[in-house]
N, C-alpha and C positions, 0 to 999 in steps of 0.2 A: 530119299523119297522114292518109291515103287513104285508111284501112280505115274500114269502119261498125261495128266489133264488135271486141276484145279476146277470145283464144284464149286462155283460162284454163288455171293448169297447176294440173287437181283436186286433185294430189299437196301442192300449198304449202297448203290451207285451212287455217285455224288459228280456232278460237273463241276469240276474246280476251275473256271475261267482263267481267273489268272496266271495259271499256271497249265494254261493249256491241255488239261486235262481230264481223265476221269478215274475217280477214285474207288476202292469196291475192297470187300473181305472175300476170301474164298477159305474152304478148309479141304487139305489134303493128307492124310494119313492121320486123321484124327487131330489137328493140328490148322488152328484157324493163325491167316496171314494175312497183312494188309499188301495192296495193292496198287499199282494206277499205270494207265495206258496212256500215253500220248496222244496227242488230237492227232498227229503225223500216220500213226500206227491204223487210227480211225480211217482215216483216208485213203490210207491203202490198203484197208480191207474190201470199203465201198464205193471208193471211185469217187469220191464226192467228198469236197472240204465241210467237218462241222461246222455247221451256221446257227447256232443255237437246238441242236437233235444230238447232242454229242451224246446223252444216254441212249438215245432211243436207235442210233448206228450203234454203239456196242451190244443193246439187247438182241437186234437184227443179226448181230454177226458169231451171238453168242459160243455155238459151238467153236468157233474161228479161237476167238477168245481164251475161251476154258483150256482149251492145246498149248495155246500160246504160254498162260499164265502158269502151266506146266514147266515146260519148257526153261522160261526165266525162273521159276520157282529151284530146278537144278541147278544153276548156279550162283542163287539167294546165297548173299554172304552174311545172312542174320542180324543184320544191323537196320533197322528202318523200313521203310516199305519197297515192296518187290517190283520193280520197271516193268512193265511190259514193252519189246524193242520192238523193231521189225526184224532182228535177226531172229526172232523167236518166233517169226509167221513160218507155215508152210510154202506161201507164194515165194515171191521172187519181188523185189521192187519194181515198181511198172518204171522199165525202161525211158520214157520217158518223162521221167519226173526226179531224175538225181537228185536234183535240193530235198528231195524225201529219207536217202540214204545217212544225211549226216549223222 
C-alpha cells in the first residue's frame, strides 16, 4: 500500500458495544477493507472514555483516524478485519493512564 492514510466511508461506522468498539470500511489503493478501533484508542485520542458518543469521538478525531487506519492497514495480515491500535496513533499514551497501553 502507497498511501499514508485510509479514506474512511463515515456512512459504514457502527458502535459495536459489546465489543467495545467502532466498526467502519475505508478504501485505500482502490481497495475497500473493513475495520474497527477500540473504545481504548477513542479515549486516547480525546481525553475522554466513550459514554455512548463512541461515533461521534471517532468522527471528531477523524483525520487522527484515517492516519492511524493507514498505519495498521501496513501491517494488515489479510485475514479479517483491520485493528486500529494505539501503536498506530502519532501521539504517545498519556502517561498517566498505562491501563490504556495494554
Amino acid at each position: 500500500m502507497a498511501e499514508d492514510r485510509v479514506t474512511i466511508d463515515w456512512t459504514t461506522l457502527l458502535d459495536n458495544i459489546g465489543d467495545r468498539q467502532v466498526e467502519f470500511s475505508g478504501e485505500a489503493s482502490g481497495e475497500r477493507y473493513d475495520f474497527a478501533v477500540q473504545y481504548d484508542v477513542l479515549e486516547a485520542l480525546s481525553a475522554q472514555a466513550p459514554d455512548g458518543d463512541a461515533v461521534a469521538l471517532a468522527q471528531r478525531h477523524r483525520d487522527e483516524l484515517e492516519k492511524a487506519a493507514g498505519r495498521a492497514l501496513a501491517r494488515f495480515d489479510g485475514i479479517g478485519r483491520t485493528i486500529v491500535s494505539g501503536n498506530d496513533l502519532d501521539q504517545a499514551w498519556p502517561a498517566g493512564r498505562p491501563h490504556l497501553a495494554r
